[in-house]
Rosetta silent file (secondary structure, phi, psi, omega in degrees, C-alpha in Angstrom):
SEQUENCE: XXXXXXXXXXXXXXXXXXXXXXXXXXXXXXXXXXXXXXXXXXXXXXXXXXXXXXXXXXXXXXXXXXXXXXXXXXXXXXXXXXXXXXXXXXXXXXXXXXXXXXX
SCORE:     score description
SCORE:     0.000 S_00000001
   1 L     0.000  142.356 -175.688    0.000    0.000    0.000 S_00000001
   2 L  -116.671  117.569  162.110    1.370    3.433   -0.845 S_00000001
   3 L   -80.664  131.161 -169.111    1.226    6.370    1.417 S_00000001
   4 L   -77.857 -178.074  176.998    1.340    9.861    0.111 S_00000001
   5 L  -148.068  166.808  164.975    3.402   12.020    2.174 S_00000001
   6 L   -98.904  121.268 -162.199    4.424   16.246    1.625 S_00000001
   7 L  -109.504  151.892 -176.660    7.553   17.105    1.167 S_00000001
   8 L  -109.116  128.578  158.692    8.694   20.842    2.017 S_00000001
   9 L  -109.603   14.043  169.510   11.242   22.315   -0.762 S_00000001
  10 L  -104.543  177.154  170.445   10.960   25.759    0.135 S_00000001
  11 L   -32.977  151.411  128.278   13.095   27.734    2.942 S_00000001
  12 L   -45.156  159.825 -175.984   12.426   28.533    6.117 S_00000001
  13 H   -52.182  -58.277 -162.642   10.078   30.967    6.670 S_00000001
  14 H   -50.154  -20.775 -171.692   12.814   33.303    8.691 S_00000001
  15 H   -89.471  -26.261  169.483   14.884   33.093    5.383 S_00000001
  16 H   -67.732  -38.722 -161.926   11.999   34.097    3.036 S_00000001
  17 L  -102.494  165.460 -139.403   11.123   37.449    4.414 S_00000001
  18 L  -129.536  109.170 -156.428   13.453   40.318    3.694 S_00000001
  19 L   -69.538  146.077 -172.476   14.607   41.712    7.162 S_00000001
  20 L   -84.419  136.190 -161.469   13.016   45.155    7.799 S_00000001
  21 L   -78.220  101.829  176.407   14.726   48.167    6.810 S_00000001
  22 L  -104.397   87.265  178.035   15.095   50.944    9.971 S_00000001
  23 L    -7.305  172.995  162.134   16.923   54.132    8.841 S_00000001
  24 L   -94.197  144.286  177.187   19.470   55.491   10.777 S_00000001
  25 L   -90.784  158.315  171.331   18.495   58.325   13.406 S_00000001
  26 L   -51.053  162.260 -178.560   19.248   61.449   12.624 S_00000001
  27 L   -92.665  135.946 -164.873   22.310   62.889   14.485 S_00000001
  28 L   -94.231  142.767 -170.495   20.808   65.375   17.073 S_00000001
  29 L   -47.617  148.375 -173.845   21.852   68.936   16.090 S_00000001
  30 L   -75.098  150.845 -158.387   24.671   70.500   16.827 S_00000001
  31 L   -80.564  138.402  161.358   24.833   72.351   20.265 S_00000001
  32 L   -67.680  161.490 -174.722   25.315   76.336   20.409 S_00000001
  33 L   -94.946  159.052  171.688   26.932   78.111   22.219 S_00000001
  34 L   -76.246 -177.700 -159.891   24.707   80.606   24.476 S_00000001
  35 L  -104.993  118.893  164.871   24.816   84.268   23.667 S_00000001
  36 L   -52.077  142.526  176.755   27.708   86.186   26.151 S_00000001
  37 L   137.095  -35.657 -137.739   26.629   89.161   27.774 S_00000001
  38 L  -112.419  144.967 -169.993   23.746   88.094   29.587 S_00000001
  39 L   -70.833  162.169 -177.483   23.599   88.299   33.772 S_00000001
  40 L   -77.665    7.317 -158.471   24.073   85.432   35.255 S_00000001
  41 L  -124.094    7.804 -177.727   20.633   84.720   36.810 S_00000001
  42 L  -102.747  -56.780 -157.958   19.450   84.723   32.845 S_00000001
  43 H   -81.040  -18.107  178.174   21.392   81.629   31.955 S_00000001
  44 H   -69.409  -25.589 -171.839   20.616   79.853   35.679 S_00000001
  45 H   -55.147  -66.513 -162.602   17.033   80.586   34.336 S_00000001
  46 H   -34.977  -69.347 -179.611   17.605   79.268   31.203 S_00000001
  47 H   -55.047  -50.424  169.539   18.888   76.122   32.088 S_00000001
  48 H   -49.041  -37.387  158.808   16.283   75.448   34.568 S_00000001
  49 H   -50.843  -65.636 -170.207   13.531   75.908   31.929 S_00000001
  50 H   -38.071  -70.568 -169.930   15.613   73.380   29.492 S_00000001
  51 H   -46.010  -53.953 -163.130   15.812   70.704   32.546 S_00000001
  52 H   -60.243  -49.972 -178.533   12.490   71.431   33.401 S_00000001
  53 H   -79.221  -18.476  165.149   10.930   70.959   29.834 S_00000001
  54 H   -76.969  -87.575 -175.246   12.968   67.300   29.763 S_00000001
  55 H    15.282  -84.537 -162.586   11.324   66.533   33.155 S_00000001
  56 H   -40.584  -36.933 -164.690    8.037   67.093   31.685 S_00000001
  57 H   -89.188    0.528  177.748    8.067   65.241   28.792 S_00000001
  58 H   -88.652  -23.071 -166.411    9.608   62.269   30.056 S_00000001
  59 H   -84.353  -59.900  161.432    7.158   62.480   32.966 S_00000001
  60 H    -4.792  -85.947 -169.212    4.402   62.490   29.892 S_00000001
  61 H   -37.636  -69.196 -130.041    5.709   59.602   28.442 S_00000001
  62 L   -96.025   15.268 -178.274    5.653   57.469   30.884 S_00000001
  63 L    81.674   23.685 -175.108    1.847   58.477   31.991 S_00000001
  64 L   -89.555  156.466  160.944    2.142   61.288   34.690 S_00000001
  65 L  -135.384  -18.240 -166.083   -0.464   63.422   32.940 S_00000001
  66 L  -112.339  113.278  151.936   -1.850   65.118   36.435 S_00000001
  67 L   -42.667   -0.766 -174.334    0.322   67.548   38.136 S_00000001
  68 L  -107.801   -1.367  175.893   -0.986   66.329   41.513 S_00000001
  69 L  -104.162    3.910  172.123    0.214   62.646   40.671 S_00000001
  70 L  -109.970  108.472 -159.124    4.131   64.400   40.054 S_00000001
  71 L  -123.502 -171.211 -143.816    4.919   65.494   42.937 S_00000001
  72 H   -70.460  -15.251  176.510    9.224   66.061   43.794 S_00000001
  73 H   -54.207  -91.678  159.380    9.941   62.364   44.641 S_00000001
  74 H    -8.076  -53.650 -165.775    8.632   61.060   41.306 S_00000001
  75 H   -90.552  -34.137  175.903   10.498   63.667   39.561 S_00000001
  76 H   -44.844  -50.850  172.781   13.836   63.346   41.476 S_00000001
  77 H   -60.654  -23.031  179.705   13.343   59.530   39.970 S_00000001
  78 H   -73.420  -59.470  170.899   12.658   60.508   36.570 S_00000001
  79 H    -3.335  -76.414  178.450   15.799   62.253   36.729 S_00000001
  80 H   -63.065  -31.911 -174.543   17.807   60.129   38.514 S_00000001
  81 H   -92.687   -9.218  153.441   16.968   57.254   35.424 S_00000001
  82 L  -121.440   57.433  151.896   17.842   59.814   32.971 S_00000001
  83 L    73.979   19.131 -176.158   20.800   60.486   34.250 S_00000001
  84 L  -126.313 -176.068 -157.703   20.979   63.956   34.884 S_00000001
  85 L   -94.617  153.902  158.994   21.237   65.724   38.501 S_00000001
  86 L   -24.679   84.484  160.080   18.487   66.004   41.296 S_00000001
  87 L   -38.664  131.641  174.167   16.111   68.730   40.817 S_00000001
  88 L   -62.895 -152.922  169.075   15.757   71.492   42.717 S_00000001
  89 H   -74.764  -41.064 -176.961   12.082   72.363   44.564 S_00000001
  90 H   -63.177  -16.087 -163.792   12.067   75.296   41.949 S_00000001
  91 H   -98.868  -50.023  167.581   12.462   73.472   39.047 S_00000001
  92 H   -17.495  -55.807 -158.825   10.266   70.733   40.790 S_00000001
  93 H   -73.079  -55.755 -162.261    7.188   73.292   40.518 S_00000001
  94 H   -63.120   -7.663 -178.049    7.955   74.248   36.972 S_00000001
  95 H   -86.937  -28.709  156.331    7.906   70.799   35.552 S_00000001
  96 H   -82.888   -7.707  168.370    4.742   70.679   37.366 S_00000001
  97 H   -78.653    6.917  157.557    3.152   73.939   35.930 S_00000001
  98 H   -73.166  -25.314 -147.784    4.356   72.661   32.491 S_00000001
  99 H  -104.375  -32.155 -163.330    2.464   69.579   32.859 S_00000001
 100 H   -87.222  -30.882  170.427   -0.752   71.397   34.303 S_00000001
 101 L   -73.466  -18.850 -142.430   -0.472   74.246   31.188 S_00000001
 102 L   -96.638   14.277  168.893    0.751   72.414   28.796 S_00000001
 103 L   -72.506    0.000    0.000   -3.169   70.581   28.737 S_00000001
C-alpha cells in the first residue's frame, strides 16, 4: 500500500522574508553656544527651563499626565533614570506647571 506524504522544498520561513529596513536616526543637532553678555541669573534661568521641559516630557511619556500625581519624589526619579542631577524644589514646581499648562 502506498502512502502519500508532503515534502517541504521551500526555505524557512525566517529566510523568506526580507529583514526590515530601519533608517538610521538622525544625528541630534549640533549644540550652540549661548549668547555672552547676559547676567548670570538669565542663563541659571535658562537652564532650569531646558531641565524642566525634559522633566516634563519624560514624565508624559511614561503616563504622569496630572500635576498632583508628580509630585518632587517622582520627579527626582525621573531624573535620577535619565541620568541627569536632582532637581531642585524650583524646578520641581515648573515641571509641574508645564504639565498642568501644557493641557
Amino acid at each position: 500500500m502506498a502512502v502519500a506524504t508532503a515534502t517541504a522544498t521551500t526555505e524557512p520561513l525566517d529566510r523568506q522574508l526580507p529583514m526590515p529596513f530601519h533608517p538610521p536616526l538622525p544625528a541630534p543637532p549640533a549644540k550652540k553656544r549661548l549668547p555672552a553678555g547676559r547676567p548670570r541669573e538669565w542663563y541659571v534661568s535658562h537652564n532650569r527651563r531646558l531641565k524642566a521641559m525634559r522633566l516634563a516630557i519624560a514624565l508624559l511619556d511614561s503616563g504622569v499626565y496630572q500635576p498632583s500625581s508628580a509630585g518632587n519624589h517622582r520627579i527626582r526619579i525621573t531624573a535620577e533614570r535619565m541620568g541627569i542631577h536632582p532637581p531642585s524644589d524650583t524646578t520641581c514646581r515648573m515641571v509641574r506647571a508645564l504639565i498642568r499648562y501644557g493641557r
